[in-house]
DOGU-516388 format. One line per field, with one value per residue: residue number from 1; x negated, z negated, y negated of N, C-alpha, C, O in turn. Coordinates in nm, 3 decimals. Last residue first. Layout:
tikol <- c(NUM:...)
neast <- c(X:...)
nup <- c(Z:...)
nnorth <- c(Y:...)
caeast <- c(X:...)
caup <- c(Z:...)
canorth <- c(Y:...)
ceast <- c(X:...)
cup <- c(Z:...)
cnorth <- c(Y:...)
oeast <- c(X:...)
oup <- c(Z:...)
onorth <- c(Y:...)
END
This chain:
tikol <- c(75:74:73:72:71:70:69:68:67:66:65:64:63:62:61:60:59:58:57:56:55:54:53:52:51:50:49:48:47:46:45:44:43:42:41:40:39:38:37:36:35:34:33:32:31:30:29:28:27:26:25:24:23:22:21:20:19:18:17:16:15:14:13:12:11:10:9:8:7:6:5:4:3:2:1)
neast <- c(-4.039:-4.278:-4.264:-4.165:-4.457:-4.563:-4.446:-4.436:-4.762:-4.759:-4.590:-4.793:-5.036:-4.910:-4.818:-5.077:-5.231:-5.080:-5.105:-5.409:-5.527:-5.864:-6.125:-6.442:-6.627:-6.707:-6.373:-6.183:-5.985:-5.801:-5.576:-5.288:-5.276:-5.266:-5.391:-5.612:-5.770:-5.707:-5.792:-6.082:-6.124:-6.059:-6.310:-6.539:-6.511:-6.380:-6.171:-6.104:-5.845:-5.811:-5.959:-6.227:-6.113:-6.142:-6.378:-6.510:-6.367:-6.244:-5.864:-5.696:-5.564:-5.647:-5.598:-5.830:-5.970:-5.882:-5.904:-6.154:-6.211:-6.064:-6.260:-6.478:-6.365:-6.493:-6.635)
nup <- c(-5.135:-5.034:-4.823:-4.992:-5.042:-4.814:-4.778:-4.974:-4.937:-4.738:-4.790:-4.981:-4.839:-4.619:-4.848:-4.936:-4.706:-4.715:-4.959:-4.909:-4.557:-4.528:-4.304:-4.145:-4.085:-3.942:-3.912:-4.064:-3.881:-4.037:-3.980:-4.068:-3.982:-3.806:-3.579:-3.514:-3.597:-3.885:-3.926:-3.882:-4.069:-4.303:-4.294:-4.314:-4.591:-4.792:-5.010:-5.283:-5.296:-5.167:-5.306:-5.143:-4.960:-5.023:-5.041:-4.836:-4.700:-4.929:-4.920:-4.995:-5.204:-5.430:-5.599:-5.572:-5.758:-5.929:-5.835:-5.833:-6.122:-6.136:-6.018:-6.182:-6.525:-6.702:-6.867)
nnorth <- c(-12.286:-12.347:-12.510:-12.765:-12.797:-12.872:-13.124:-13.233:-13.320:-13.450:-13.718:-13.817:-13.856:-14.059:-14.252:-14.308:-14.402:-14.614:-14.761:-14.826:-14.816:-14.799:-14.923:-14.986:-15.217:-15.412:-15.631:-15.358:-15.169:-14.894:-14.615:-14.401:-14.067:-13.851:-13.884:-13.777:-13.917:-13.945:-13.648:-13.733:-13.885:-13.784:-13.566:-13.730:-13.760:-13.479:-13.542:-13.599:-13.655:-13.928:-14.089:-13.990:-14.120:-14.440:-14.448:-14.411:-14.602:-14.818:-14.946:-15.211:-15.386:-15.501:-15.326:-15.130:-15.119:-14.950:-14.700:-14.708:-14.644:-14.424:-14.247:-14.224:-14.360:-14.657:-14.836)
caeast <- c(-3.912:-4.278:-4.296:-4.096:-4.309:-4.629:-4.423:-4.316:-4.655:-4.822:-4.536:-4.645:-5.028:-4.982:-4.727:-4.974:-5.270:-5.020:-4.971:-5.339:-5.492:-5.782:-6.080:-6.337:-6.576:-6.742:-6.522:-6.207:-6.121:-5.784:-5.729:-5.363:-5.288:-5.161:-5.242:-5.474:-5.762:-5.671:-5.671:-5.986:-6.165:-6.006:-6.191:-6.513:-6.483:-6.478:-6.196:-6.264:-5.857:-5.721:-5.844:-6.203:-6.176:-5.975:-6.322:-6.546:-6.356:-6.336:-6.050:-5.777:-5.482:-5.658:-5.544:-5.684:-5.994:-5.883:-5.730:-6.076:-6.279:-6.025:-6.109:-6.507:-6.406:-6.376:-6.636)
caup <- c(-5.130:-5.136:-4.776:-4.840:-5.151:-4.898:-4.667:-4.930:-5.036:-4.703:-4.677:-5.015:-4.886:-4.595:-4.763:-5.052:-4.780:-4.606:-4.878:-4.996:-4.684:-4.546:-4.422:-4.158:-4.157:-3.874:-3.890:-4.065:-3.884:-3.996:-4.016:-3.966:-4.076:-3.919:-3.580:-3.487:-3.482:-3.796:-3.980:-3.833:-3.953:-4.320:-4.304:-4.192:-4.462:-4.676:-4.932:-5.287:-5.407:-5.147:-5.387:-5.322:-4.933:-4.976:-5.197:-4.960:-4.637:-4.845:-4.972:-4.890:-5.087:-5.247:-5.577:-5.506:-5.622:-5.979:-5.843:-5.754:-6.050:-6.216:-5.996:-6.042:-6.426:-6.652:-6.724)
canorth <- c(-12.228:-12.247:-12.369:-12.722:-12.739:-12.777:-12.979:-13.194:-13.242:-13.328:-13.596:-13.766:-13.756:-13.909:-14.220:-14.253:-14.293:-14.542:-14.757:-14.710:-14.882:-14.731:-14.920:-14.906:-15.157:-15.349:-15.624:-15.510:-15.209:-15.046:-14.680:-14.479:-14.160:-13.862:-13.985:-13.680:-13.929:-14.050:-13.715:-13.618:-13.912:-13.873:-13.514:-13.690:-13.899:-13.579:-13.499:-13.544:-13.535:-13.838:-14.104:-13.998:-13.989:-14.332:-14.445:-14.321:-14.468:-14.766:-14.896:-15.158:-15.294:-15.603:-15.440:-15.086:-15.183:-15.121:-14.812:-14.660:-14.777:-14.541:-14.273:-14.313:-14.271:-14.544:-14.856)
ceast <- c(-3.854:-4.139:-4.310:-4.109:-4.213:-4.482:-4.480:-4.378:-4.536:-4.726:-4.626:-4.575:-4.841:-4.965:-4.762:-4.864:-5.166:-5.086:-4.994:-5.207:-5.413:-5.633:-5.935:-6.241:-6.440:-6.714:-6.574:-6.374:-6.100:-5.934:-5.720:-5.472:-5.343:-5.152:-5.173:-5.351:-5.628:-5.678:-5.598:-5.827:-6.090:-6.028:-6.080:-6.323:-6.467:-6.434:-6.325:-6.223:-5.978:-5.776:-5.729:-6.045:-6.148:-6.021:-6.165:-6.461:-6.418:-6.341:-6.090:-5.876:-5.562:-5.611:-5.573:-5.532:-5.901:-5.889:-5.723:-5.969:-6.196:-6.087:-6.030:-6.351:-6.436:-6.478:-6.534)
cup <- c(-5.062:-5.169:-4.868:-4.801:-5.093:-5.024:-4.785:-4.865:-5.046:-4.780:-4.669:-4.900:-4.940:-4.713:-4.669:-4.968:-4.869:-4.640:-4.854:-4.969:-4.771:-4.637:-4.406:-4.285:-4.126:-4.002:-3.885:-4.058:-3.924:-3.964:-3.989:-4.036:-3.966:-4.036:-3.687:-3.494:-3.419:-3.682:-3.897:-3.839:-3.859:-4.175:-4.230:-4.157:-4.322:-4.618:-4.844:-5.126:-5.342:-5.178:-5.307:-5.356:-5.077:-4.931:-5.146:-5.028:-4.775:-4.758:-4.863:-4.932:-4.990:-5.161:-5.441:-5.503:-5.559:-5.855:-5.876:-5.739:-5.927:-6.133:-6.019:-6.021:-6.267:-6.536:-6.654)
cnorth <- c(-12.097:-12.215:-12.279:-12.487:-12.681:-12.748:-12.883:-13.087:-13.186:-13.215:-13.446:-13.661:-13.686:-13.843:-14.066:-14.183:-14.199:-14.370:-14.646:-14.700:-14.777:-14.771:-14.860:-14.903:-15.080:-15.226:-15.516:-15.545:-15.375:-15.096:-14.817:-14.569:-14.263:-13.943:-13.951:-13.744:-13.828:-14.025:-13.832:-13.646:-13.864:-13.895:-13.638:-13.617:-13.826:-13.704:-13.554:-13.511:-13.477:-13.666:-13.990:-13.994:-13.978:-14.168:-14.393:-14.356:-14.365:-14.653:-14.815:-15.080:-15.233:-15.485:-15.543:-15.265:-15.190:-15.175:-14.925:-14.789:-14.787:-14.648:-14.369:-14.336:-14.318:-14.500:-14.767)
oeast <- c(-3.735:-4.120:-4.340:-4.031:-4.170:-4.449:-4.393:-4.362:-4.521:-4.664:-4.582:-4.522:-4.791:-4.874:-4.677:-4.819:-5.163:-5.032:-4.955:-5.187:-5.364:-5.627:-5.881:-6.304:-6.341:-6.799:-6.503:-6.465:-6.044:-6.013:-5.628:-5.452:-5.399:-5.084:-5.056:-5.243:-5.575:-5.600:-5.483:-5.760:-6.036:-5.921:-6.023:-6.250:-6.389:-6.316:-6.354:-6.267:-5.991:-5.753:-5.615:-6.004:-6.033:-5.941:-6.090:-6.451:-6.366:-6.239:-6.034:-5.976:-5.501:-5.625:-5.513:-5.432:-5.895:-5.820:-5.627:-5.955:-6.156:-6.017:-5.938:-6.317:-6.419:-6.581:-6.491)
oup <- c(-5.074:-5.235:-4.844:-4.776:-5.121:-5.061:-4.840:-4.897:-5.123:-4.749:-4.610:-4.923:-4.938:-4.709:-4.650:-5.002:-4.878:-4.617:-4.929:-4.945:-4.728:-4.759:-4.295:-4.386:-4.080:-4.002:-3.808:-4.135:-3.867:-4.045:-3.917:-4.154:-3.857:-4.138:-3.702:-3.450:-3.308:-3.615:-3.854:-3.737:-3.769:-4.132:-4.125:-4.058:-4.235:-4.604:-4.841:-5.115:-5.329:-5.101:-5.346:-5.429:-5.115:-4.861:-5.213:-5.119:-4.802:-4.802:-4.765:-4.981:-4.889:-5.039:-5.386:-5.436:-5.473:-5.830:-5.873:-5.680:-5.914:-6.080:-5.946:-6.007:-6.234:-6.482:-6.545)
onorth <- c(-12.068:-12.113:-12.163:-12.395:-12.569:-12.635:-12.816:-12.969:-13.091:-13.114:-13.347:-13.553:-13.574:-13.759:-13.979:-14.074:-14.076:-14.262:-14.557:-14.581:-14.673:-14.759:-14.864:-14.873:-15.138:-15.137:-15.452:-15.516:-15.469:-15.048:-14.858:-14.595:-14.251:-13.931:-13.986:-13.707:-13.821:-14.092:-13.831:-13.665:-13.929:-13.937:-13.610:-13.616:-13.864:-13.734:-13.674:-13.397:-13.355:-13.573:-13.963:-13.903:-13.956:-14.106:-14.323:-14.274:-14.257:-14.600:-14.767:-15.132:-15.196:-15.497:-15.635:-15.290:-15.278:-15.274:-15.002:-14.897:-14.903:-14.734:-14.403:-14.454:-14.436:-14.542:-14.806)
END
C-alpha cells in the first residue's frame, strides 16, 4: 500500500489535494499553517464546492522559492 506520502503522489494525478494531504506533502505542516500561508498570499487555495484544495503546481512553486531563500541566507 506505501507510505502515507506515497498515497500522496498517487493522488496527485488529478492535480489537487486535500488540505491534509498538501499539509503532508509540504513536510507535516498544520492545515492551519497552509491557512496562514494563503491568507498572506504566499500560496494560493482553490474551493471546489465546499472543499478547500491545494494544487501541487503551486505548492511545488511555494516550497521551491522558500528554498532558495533559505540557501540564499546560507551563503
Amino acid at each position: 500500500m506505501g507510505t502515507y506520502r506515497e498515497r500522496i503522489v498517487d493522488r496527485q494525478q488529478a492535480g489537487a489535494l486535500s488540505r491534509k494531504d498538501a499539509a503532508a506533502y509540504c513536510g507535516g505542516v498544520s492545515t492551519r499553517q497552509l491557512d496562514k500561508w494563503a491568507a498572506a498570499g504566499l500560496i494560493q487555495r482553490c474551493k471546489l464546492g465546499s472543499k478547500t484544495v491545494y494544487l501541487r503546481a503551486e505548492l511545488d512553486r511555494f516550497l521551491q522559492s522558500r528554498l532558495q531563500k533559505v540557501e540564499a541566507n546560507d551563503e
